[in-house]
C-alpha positions as CSV (number, residue, x, y, z in Angstrom):
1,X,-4.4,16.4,4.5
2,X,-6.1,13.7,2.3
3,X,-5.6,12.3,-1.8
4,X,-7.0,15.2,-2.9
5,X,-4.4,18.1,-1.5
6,X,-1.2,15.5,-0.6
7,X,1.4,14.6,-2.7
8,X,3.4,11.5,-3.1
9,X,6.6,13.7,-2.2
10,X,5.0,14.8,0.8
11,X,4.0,11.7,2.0
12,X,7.3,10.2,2.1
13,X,8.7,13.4,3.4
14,X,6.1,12.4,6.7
15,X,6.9,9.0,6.7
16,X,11.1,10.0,6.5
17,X,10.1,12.2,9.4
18,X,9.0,9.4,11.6
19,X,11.7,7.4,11.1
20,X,14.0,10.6,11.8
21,X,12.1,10.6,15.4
22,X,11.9,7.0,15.9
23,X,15.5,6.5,15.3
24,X,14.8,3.8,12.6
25,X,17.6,3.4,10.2
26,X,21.0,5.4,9.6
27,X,19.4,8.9,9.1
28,X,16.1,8.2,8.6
29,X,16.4,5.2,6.1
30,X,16.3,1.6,7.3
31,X,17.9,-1.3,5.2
32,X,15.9,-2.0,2.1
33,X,15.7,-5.4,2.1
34,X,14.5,-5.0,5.6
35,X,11.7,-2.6,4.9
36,X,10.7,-5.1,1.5
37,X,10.5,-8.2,4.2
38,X,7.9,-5.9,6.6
39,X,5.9,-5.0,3.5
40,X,5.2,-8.7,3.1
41,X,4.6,-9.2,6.6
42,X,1.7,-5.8,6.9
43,X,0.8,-7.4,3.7
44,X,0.0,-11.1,5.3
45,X,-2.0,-8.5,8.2
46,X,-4.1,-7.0,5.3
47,X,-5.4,-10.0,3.7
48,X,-6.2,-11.5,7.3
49,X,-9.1,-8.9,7.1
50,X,-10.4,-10.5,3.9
51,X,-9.6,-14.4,4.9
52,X,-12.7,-16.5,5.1
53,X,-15.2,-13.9,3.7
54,X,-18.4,-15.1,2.2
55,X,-19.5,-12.6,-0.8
56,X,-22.6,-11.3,1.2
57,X,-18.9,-10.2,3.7
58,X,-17.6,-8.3,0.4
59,X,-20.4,-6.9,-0.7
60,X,-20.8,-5.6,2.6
61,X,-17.6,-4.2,2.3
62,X,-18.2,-2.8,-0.7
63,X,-21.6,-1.2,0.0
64,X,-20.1,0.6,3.1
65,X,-21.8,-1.8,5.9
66,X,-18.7,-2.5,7.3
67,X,-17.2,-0.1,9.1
68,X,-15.3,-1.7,11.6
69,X,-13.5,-3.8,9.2
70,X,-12.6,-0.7,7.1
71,X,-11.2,1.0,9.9
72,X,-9.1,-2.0,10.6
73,X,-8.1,-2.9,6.6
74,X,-7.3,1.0,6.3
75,X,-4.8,0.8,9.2
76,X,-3.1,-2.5,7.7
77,X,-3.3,-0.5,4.1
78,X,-1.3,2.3,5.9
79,X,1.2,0.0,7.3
80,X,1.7,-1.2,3.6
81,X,2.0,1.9,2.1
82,X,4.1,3.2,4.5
83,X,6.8,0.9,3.8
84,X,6.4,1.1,-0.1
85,X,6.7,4.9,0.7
86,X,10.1,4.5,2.6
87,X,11.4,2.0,0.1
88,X,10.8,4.3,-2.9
89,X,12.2,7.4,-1.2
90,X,15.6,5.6,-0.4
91,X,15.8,4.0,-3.9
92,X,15.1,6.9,-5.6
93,X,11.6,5.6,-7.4
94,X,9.5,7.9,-8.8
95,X,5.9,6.5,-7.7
96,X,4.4,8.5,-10.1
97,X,6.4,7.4,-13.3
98,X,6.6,3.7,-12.3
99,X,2.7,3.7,-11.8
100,X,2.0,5.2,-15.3
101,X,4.7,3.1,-17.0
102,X,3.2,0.1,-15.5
103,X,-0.3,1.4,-17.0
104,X,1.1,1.5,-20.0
105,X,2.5,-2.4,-20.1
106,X,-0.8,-4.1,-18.5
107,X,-2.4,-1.8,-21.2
108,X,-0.9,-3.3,-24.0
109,X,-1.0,-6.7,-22.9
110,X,-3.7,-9.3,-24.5
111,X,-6.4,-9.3,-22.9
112,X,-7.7,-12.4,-21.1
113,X,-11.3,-13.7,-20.8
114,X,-13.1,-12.8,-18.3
115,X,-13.6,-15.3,-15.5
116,X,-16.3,-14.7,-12.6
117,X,-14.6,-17.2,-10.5
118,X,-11.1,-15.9,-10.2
Protein backbone atom coordinates (compact mmCIF):
# COMPACT_ATOMS: atom_id res chain seq x y z
CA UNK A 1 0.00 0.00 0.00
CA UNK A 2 1.22 3.72 -0.37
CA UNK A 3 -0.83 7.39 -1.37
CA UNK A 4 -1.19 6.34 -4.59
CA UNK A 5 -3.53 2.94 -4.16
CA UNK A 6 -4.81 3.73 -0.23
CA UNK A 7 -7.66 5.30 0.74
CA UNK A 8 -8.49 7.48 3.59
CA UNK A 9 -11.30 4.83 4.48
CA UNK A 10 -8.83 2.23 4.47
CA UNK A 11 -6.47 3.76 6.44
CA UNK A 12 -8.57 4.24 9.43
CA UNK A 13 -10.02 0.84 8.85
CA UNK A 14 -5.99 -0.31 9.72
CA UNK A 15 -5.63 2.00 12.33
CA UNK A 16 -9.38 0.72 13.92
CA UNK A 17 -7.81 -2.66 13.48
CA UNK A 18 -4.99 -2.04 15.82
CA UNK A 19 -6.75 -0.71 18.33
CA UNK A 20 -9.21 -3.80 17.98
CA UNK A 21 -5.86 -5.95 18.79
CA UNK A 22 -4.34 -3.72 21.21
CA UNK A 23 -7.45 -3.56 23.29
CA UNK A 24 -7.38 0.25 23.22
CA UNK A 25 -10.69 1.77 23.81
CA UNK A 26 -14.38 0.33 24.17
CA UNK A 27 -14.39 -1.62 20.77
CA UNK A 28 -11.83 -0.28 19.08
CA UNK A 29 -12.34 3.51 19.85
CA UNK A 30 -10.55 5.30 22.69
CA UNK A 31 -11.96 8.52 24.38
CA UNK A 32 -11.69 11.48 22.04
CA UNK A 33 -10.44 13.93 24.12
CA UNK A 34 -7.82 11.43 24.97
CA UNK A 35 -6.74 10.66 21.51
CA UNK A 36 -6.84 14.87 20.75
CA UNK A 37 -4.35 15.24 23.96
CA UNK A 38 -1.81 12.42 22.33
CA UNK A 39 -1.97 14.18 18.93
CA UNK A 40 -0.49 17.25 20.65
CA UNK A 41 1.87 15.24 22.50
CA UNK A 42 3.32 13.14 18.84
CA UNK A 43 2.95 16.55 17.64
CA UNK A 44 5.55 18.22 20.40
CA UNK A 45 7.81 14.66 19.16
CA UNK A 46 7.55 15.91 15.43
CA UNK A 47 8.77 19.37 15.72
CA UNK A 48 11.66 18.04 18.13
CA UNK A 49 13.08 16.87 14.77
CA UNK A 50 13.02 20.41 13.36
CA UNK A 51 14.10 22.34 16.83
CA UNK A 52 17.37 24.17 16.45
CA UNK A 53 17.92 23.67 12.65
CA UNK A 54 20.04 26.07 10.72
CA UNK A 55 18.60 26.52 7.01
CA UNK A 56 21.73 24.72 5.41
CA UNK A 57 19.64 21.62 8.12
CA UNK A 58 16.40 22.35 5.97
CA UNK A 59 17.64 22.56 2.87
CA UNK A 60 19.26 19.45 3.61
CA UNK A 61 16.09 18.17 4.38
CA UNK A 62 14.58 19.39 1.59
CA UNK A 63 17.13 18.22 -0.97
CA UNK A 64 16.98 14.67 0.32
CA UNK A 65 20.44 14.63 2.29
CA UNK A 66 18.91 13.71 5.27
CA UNK A 67 17.89 10.49 5.53
CA UNK A 68 18.14 9.61 8.94
CA UNK A 69 16.06 12.42 10.06
CA UNK A 70 13.33 11.61 7.51
CA UNK A 71 13.05 8.20 8.68
CA UNK A 72 12.74 9.59 12.15
CA UNK A 73 10.19 12.79 11.20
CA UNK A 74 8.09 10.14 9.08
CA UNK A 75 7.63 7.87 12.06
CA UNK A 76 6.57 10.97 14.43
CA UNK A 77 4.26 12.08 11.10
CA UNK A 78 2.69 8.53 11.51
CA UNK A 79 2.09 8.78 15.05
CA UNK A 80 0.23 12.11 14.22
CA UNK A 81 -1.73 10.93 11.61
CA UNK A 82 -2.64 7.98 13.26
CA UNK A 83 -4.43 9.68 15.89
CA UNK A 84 -6.15 12.27 13.52
CA UNK A 85 -7.20 9.04 11.69
CA UNK A 86 -8.86 7.48 14.88
CA UNK A 87 -10.38 10.71 15.90
CA UNK A 88 -12.11 11.27 12.56
CA UNK A 89 -13.33 7.70 12.23
CA UNK A 90 -15.11 7.84 15.78
CA UNK A 91 -16.52 11.36 15.08
CA UNK A 92 -17.76 10.64 11.94
CA UNK A 93 -15.46 13.30 9.84
CA UNK A 94 -15.21 12.99 6.46
CA UNK A 95 -11.29 13.86 5.88
CA UNK A 96 -11.91 14.26 2.49
CA UNK A 97 -14.83 16.98 2.67
CA UNK A 98 -13.32 18.82 5.64
CA UNK A 99 -9.91 19.14 3.61
CA UNK A 100 -11.54 20.56 0.45
CA UNK A 101 -13.89 22.85 2.51
CA UNK A 102 -11.00 24.09 4.30
CA UNK A 103 -9.37 24.82 0.75
CA UNK A 104 -12.04 26.55 -0.12
CA UNK A 105 -12.00 29.15 3.10
CA UNK A 106 -8.01 29.82 3.08
CA UNK A 107 -8.76 30.33 -0.63
CA UNK A 108 -10.90 33.08 -0.32
CA UNK A 109 -9.21 34.68 2.34
CA UNK A 110 -7.11 38.06 1.64
CA UNK A 111 -4.09 37.42 0.90
CA UNK A 112 -1.17 38.52 3.13
CA UNK A 113 2.33 39.77 1.99
CA UNK A 114 4.75 37.71 1.71
CA UNK A 115 7.35 37.71 4.47
CA UNK A 116 10.78 35.70 4.01
CA UNK A 117 11.29 35.71 7.72
CA UNK A 118 8.19 34.03 9.00
Amino acid sequence: MNDNDTTISTLKEAVHQLCLRKGWGVEGVQNPQHVAMAMTVEMSELLEHFQWLNPEDVDALLQGRDPERTALIAEEFADVMMYGLQLTRCLGIDVTGQVLRKIDIVDHRPPKPYDPKR
